[in-house]
N, C-alpha and C positions, 0 to 999 in steps of 0.2 A: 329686564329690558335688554336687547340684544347692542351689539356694539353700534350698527348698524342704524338703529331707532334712535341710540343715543344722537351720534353726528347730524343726523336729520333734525331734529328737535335743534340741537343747537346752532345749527345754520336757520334753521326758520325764526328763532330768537334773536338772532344779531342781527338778521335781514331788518326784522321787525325794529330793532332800536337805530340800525342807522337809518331807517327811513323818518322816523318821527323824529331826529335830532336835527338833518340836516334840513338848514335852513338858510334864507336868505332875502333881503327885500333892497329895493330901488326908490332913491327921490332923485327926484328935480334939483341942482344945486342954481339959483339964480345966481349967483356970487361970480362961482365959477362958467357960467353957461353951458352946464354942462353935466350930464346923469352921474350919479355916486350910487355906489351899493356896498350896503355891510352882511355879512356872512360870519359863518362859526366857522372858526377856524381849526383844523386835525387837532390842535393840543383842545379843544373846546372852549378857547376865547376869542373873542371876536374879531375879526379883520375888516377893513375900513376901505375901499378902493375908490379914488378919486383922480381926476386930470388936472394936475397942477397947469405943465406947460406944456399940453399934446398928447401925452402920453400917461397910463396910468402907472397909478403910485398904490402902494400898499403901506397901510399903517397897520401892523399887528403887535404894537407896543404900548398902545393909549389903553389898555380894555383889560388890564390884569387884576382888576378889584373882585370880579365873579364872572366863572364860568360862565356859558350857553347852555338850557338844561329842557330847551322846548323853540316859542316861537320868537323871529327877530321882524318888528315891524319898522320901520325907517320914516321918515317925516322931514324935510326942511322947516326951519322956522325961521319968519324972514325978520323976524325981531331981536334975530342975533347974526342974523346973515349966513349962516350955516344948519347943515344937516344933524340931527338929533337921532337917535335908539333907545328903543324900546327892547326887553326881552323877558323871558322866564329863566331866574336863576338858578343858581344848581338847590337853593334854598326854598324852590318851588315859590319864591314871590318877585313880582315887577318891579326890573331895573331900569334905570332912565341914564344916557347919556347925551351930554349935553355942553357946548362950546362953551364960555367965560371969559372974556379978556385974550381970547388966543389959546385957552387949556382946556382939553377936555375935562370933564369933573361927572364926575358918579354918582348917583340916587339912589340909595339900595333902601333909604329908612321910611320913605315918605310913603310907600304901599302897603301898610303891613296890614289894613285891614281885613286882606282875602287872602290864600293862596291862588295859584292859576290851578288850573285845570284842563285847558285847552287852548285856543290859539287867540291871538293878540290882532285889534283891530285900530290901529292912530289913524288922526284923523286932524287937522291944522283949524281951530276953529276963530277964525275973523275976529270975530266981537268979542273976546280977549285977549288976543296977538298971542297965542300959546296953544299947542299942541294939547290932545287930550286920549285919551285909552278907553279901549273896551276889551275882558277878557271874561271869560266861563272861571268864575271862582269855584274854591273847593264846598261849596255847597248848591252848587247846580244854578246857579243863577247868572245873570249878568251882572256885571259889577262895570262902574263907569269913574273914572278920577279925570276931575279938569281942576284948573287954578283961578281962582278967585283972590282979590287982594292979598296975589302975590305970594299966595301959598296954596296945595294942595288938597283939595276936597275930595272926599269920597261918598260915592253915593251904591247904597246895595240895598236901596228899598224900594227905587220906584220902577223893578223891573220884575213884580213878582207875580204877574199874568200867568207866564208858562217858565218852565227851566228851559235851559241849554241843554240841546242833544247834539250839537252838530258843529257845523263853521259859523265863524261870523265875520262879517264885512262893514265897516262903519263909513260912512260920506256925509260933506258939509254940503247943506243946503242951502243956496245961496237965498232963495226966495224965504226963509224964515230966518237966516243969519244963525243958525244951530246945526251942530252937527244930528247923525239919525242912524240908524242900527238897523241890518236885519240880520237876524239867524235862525238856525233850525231850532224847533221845538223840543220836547218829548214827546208829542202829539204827530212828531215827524212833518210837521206843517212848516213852511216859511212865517214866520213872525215879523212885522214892523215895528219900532219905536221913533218917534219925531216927535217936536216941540210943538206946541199952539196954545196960545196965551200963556206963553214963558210956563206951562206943566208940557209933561210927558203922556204922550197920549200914544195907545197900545192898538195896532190893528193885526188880528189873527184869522181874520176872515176872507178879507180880499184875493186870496192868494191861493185856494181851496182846490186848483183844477187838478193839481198833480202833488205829490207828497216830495220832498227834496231825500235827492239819494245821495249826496257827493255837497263839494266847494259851493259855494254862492262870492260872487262877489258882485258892488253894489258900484256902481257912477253918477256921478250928474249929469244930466244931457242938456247942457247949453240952450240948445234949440227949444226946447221943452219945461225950463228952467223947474226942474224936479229931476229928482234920484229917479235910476231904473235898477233893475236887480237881473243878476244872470245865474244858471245855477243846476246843479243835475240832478233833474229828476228821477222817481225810482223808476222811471223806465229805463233809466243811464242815457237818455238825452238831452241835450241841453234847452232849456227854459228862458225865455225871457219876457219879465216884467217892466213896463213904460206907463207912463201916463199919457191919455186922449181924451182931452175934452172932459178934463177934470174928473176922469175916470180909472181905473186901473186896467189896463187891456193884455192880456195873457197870447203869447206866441213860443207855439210848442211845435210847429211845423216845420218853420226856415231853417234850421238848424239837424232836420231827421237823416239825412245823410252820413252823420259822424254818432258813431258810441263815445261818449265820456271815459276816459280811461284814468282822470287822475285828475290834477287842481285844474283850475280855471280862475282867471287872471282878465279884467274889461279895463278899458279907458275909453278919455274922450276923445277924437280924434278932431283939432280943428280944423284941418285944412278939409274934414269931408262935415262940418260940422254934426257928426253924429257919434255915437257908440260905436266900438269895436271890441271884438272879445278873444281870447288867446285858451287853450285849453288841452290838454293830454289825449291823443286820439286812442282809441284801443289798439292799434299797430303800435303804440308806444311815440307817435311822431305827435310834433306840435302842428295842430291845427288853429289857423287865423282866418274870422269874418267880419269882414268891413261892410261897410255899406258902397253900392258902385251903381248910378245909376238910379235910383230909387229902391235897388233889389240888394239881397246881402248876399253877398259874393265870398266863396271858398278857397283860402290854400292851403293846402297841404303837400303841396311840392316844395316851397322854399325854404323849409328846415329842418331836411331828412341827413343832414350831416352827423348827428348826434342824436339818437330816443331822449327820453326823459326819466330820467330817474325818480325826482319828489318836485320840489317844489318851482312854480313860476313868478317873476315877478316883471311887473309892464310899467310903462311909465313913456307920457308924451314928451317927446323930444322940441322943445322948440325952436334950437338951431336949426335943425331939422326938417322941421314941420311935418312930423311924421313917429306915430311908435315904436319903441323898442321893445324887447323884451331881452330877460336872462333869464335862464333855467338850469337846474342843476343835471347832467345827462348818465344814460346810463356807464359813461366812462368816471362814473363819480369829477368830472370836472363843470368848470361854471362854464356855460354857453350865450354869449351874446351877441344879438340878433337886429342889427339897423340899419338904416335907409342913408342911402348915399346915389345920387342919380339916377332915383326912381327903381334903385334894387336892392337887394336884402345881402348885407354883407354880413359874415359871420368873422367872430372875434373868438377863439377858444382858447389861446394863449398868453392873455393879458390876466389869468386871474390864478 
């Protein structure tokens, strides 16, 4: 092998590990009024950035129990009044971070039933005031952990329809009071799971028109009070799944103007009471479709400041009244993207 094969191989190898490391997600802080996001930090533990008094703050000194070694999903839980973390440790099993009395405090013991395998989906479910997980354990499956009288349950049997091939994106249902899953198959298919008559019930069919080639990520749509799903098909278009008239209704058109180039990231947006979705264009730029009008409307002008490197994460604003988004950009820095007087200000030096 020439010197030359050598360098190349190992530049395609490092490319390949900084991209699936770097990671990063966004909650809601109600406490604060105001978005937080945790991130892996250059030594590989995690950093915490939040608005005390105006301005952000970085915490990289709470997070030294275990490394970041995959996905970091973030969650408010309002029954501690603060933001909570999720991640895959260097130990390949799920850690939990979580306030106490004013201290953050560490979970490394309570998961040990799975290794992870793939990416982490929290989700804040109501009708136990506690946050819960979904992640591709190391036996291809879903695996699901919530709390129950105050301790930790594991569940890695009621999902053995199809394995994990793919993303997963998990949302509370507000109309069943249960959180509900979808991810990609091995069958390459979009799969659902949701609750009805307190079991888990499996749909692998609905979903049939296009195979998923990329991200999915899942919403509740207020107006429609049911989960929709957004997601790239292998045509590398973007997909979306809604409910009409207590039906599943497929929309693979509105959206044919843009190639898929990388994650994809929806929220709800209230002030248009609808869906809206965030996504990696194939020029590398983040593309955003809202709804305007009745119709869904495209930009891709307003955050050519920075490409995209890996990951995105969205989150509605309700000071605001309006989404944000952060993304990690091809300058390896975090990029944050929000509404102030009807325009999209960008933030690249707070993080």
């Amino acid at each position: 092998m020439n010197l030359k094969f050598k360098l190349l191989t190992l530049t395609l190898f490092v490319s390949i590990i900084s991209f699936s490391q770097k990671k990063l997600s966004s909650c809601f802080s109600t406490e604060r009024n105001h978005t937080e996001m945790f991130s892996k930090g250059s030594n590989g533990f995690l950093e915490f950035f939040y608005v005390p008094n105006g301005a952000w703050k970085k915490d990289n000194s709470s997070f030294s129990a275990s490394k970041v070694n995959g996905d970091v999903s973030a969650i408010y839980e309002p029954q501690r009044k603060h933001s909570a973390v999720f991640y895959k440790g260097e130990d390949s099993f799920l850690h939990y971070y979580f306030v106490d009395a004013g201290k953050w405090m560490h979970d490394g013991e309570s998961f040990k039933a799975s290794g992870i395998d793939g990416n982490i989906a929290t989700v804040f479910e109501t009708q136990r005031m506690h946050s819960s997980v979904f992640f591709k354990g190391t036996d291809g499956y879903l695996h699901f952990y919530y709390v129950n009288n105050g301790k930790w349950q594991h569940d890695g049997e009621s999902f053995k329809a199809v394995k994990v091939d793919g993303d997963i994106s998990a949302v509370y249902e507000t109309q069943r009071q249960h959180c509900a899953v979808f991810f990609k198959g091995t069958d390459g298919s979009l799969h659902y799971y949701y609750v009805s008559n307190g079991k888990w019930q499996h749909d692998g069919t609905s979903f049939a028109q296009t195979k998923v080639g990329g991200d999915i990520s899942s919403v509740f749509e207020t107006q429609r009070n049911h989960s929709a799903v957004f997601f790239k098909g292998d045509d590398n278009k973007l997909h979306y799944y809604f409910l009409n008239n207590g039906k599943w209704q497929h929309d693979g058109t509105s959206f044919s103007s843009s190639i898929v180039g990388g994650p994809i990231a929806s929220v709800f947006e209230t002030q248009r009471n609808h869906s809206a979705v965030f996504f990696k264009g194939a020029d590398g730029v983040l593309n955003y479709y809202y709804l305007l009008n009745g119709a869904w409307a495209k930009d891709d002008k307003s955050f050519s400041a920075s490409k995209i490197n890996t990951t995105i994460s969205v989150i509605f604003e309700p000071q605001r009244k309006h989404s944000a988004v952060f993304y990690t950009g091809s300058d390896d820095k975090t990029h944050y993207y929000y509404v102030t007087d009807g325009k999209w200000n960008h933030d690249q030096n707070s993080f």
